[in-house]
N, C-alpha and C positions, 0 to 999 in steps of 0.2 A: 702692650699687646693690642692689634685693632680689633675693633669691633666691626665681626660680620668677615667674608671668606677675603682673600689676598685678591689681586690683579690675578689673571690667567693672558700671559701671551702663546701666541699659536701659529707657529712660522712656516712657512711657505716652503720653503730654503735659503738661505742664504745666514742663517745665524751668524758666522764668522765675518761675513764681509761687509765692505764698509756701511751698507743698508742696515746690516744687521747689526754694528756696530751702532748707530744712531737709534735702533728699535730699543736697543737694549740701555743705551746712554737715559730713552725716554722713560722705560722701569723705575734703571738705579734712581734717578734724581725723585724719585718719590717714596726711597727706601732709606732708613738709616744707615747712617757712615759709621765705620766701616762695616761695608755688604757682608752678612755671611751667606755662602754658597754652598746647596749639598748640589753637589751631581752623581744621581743616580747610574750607575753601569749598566745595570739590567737590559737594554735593549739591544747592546753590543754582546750581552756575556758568552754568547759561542763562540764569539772569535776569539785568536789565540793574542792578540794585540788588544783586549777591550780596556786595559790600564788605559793605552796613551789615547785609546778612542774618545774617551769619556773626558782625559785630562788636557783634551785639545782647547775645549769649552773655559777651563780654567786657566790655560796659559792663554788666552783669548784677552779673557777678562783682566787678567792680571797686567799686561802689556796694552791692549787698547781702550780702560778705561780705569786705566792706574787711579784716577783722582778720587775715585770710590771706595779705596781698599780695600778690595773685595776679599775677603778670607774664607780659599775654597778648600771645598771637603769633597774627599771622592768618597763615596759609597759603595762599593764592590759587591755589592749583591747579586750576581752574576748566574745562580743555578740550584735551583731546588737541589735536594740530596746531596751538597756539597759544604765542603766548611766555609760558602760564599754564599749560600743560600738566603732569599729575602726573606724566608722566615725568620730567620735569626733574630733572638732580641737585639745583641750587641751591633746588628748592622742597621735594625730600623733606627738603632738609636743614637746614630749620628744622624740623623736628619731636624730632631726636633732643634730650636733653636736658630733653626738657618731662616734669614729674611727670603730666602729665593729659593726653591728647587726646580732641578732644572731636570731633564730625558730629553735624548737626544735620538743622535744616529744607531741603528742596528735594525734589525727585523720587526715587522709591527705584530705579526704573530709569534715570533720568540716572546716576546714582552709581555705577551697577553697570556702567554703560557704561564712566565715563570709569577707573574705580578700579581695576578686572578685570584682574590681573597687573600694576600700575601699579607706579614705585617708590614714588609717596606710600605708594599702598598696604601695598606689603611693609615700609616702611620704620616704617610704624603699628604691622603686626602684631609685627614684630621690638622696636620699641620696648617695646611690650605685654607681649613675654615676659619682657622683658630686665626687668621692674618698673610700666612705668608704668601707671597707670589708665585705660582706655579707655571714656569716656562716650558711650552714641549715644540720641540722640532724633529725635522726628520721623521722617523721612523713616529716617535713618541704622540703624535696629533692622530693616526694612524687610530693605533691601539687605543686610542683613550672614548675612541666612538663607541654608541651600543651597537655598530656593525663595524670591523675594521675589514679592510681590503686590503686580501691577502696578493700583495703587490710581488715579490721573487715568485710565489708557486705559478702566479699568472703566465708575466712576464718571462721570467726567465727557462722556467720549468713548463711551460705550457698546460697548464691545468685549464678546465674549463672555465669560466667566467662564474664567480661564486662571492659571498662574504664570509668571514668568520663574528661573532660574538665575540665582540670588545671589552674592554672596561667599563664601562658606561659612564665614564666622570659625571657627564651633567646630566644624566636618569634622574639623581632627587632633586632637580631644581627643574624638572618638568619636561626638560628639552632631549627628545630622541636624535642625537647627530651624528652622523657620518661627515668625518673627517678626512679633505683628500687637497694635498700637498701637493705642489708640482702641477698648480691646473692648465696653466698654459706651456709647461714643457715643451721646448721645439729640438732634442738632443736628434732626432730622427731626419731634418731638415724637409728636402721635399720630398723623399722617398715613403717616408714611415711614420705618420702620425704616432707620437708619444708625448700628447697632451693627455690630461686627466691622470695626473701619475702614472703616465708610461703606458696607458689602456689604449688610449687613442678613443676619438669620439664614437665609432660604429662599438664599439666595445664596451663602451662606460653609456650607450643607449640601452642597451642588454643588461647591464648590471644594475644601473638605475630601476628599470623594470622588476627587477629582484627586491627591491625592499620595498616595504610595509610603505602605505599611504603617510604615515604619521613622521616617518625619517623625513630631517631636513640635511640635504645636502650642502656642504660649505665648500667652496674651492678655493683654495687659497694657492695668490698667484706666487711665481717663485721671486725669491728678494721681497716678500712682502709677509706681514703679520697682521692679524686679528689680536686686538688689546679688546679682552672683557673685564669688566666693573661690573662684579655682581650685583654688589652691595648698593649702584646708582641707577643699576640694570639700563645698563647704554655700553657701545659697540666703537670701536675707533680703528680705522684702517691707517697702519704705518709702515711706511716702508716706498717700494720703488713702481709698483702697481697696484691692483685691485682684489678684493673678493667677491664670489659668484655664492648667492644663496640662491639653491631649488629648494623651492617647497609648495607643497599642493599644486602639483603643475606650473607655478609660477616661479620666472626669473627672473632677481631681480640685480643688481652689478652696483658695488660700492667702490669708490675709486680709493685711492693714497688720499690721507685728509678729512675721509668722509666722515662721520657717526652715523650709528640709527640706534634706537632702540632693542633690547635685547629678546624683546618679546617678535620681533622681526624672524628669530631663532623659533618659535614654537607659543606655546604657553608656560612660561616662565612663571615658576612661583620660590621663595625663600623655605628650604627645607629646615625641619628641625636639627642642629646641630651635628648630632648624632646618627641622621637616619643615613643607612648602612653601614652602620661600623660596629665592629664588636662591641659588646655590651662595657660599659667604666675606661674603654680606648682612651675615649678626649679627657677622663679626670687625666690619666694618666700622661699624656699628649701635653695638656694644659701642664701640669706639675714639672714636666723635662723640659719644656719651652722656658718656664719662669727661671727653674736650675742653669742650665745652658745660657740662657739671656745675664745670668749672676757672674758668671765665666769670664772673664777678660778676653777681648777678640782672642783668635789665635790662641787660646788655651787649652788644654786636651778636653773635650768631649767626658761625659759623666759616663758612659759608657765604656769607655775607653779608660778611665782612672777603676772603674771597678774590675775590671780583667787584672790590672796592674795589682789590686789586692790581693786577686785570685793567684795569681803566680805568685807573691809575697806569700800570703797561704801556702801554696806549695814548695815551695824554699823551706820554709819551716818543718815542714812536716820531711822533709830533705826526698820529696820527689821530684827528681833532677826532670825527667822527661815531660814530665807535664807544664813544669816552668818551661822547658825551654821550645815547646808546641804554644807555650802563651806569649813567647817572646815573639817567635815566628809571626802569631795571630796578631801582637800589634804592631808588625811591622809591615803588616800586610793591610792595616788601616793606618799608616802612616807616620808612625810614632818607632822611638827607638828606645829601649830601655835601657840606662847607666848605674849601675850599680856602686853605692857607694857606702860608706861608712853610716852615714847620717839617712842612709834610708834610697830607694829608689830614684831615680831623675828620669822625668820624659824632657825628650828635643823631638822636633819636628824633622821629618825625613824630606829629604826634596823630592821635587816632583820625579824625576830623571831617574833615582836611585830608590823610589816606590816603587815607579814600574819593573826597575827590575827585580826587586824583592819579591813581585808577583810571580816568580817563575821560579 
């Protein structure tokens, strides 16, 4: 396990494509082979397609950077009050053990909604400190600010010019950031300024205006990433452009290539392990990391073997409905149950024939 929090990369746009494809080659090659991958659903989970949304990132990985082995986990945490809800133990608890987590596409206030003191959530950030790499794109860089911008109700919805209360990923390591994706967006061409994710400049002046002296704004161009090292506290721009940090009136522009310092971000300090997280989380974090790490790649999740008991349990006690609501449940994280003489068998479900077990 490492010592001190994972890499965090933080992309622009372009995750999939071939920028993204080299951002992410520059990750794996500093992660043990073979990768394991959870990819979180959460930010997609309103749509009625958030299965393949999320398992795009994994058929990605698994095809353009085969030589890693990446061994991906979808996490379908998709809706409070639902049997996908990120509260759930069984769904935080495929995350621990993965060298990478990743959030992707969907809404940056969906996310903030469903994620907001969640266990998936804490069980991410605890992951995170504990070593592993935490990747966010899309929608996911958004939400993880202590002010995320609420970009559909803007943009699409015409709401007035406003932030919402983020995640605050880096609050305990000192840094107040607003995260914004897409800064040099040109989808508008000459008509429509939709630079600054889709604000446009006279708009993201107004909005800028809106937050507290202490936020630092990050822009992060599209086809490009922010690679942070907490643990070295330094900064590296990858990818096919640049990022823009505002802070205290000043701007300053890092190209593809560059470093700085991570204190360039605010006042950066190394938080205690734990701070924000539920009280004995990381014993626990720490304990399913070590479990899951004892696991042979590709082997069912400790999470996912105890459900499998629970339904053995209910077999026994011959409540047919309840096993077969727990067959359902792992087949809707990815596993298939075979019944045989000698006792239950899990196989892995493809990716193709998961999504459609989600419906």
């Amino acid at each position: 396990m490492a010592e001190g929090p994972g890499l965090i990369v933080l992309f622009g746009s372009g995750e999939t494509s071939a920028s993204g494809r080299k951002v992410f080659d520059w990750l794996l090659r500093r992660l043990p082979v073979p990768v394991r991958v959870a990819i979180l659903e959460t930010p997609a989970g309103f749509e009625l397609n958030s299965p393949q949304v999320a398992g795009r990132i994994g058929e990605f990985l698994g095809h353009r950077l085969q030589n890693y082995r990446p061994q991906v986990t979808v996490v379908p945490a998709r809706k409070r009050g639902t049997p996908f809800s990120p509260d759930d133990p069984a769904l935080a608890g495929l995350i621990p053990g993965a060298h990478l987590v990743f959030l992707g596409p969907g809404s940056p206030t969906y996310a903030v909604r469903q994620l907001r003191d969640s266990l998936t959530w804490h069980t991410a950030v605890a992951c995170h400190r504990l070593g592993a790499a935490l990747v966010l794109a899309s929608a996911a860089p958004v939400a993880a600010g202590v002010q995320a911008l609420p970009v559909y109700e803007i943009y699409k919805a015409g709401e007035d010019p406003h932030w919402r209360d983020g995640l605050d990923l880096f609050g305990p390591y000192g840094l107040s950031l607003a995260l914004v994706p897409h800064w040099n967006n040109q989808e508008g061409g000459a008509d429509l300024d939709t630079s600054r994710c889709f604000m446009g400049q006279s708009r993201f002046d107004l909005l800028r205006e809106m937050l507290s002296p202490e936020v630092t704004i990050v822009g992060l161009d599209e086809h490009t990433a922010l690679a942070l090292d907490l643990t070295a506290e330094s900064c590296q721009v990858l990818g096919r452009d640049g990022v823009t940090v505002l802070r205290g009136g000043q701007e300053r522009r890092f190209a593809s290539g560059e470093s700085f310092a991570v204190h360039e971000l605010g006042p950066f300090r190394s938080p205690e392990p734990q701070a924000g997280l539920p009280v004995g989380l990381m014993e626990k974090v720490a304990a399913a990391i070590a479990q899951a790490r004892a696991t042979p790649a590709g082997g069912p999740p400790p999470d996912v073997l105890r459900l499998v008991e629970e339904r053995e349990a209910a077999r026994t006690c011959r409540d047919w409905a309840a096993a077969d609501a727990l067959r359902a449940r792992l087949a809707d994280l990815g596993w298939r149950v075979l019944d045989s003489r000698d006792g239950p068998r899990l196989e892995p479900i493809g990716e193709v024939e998961s999504a459609q077990n989600a419906y």
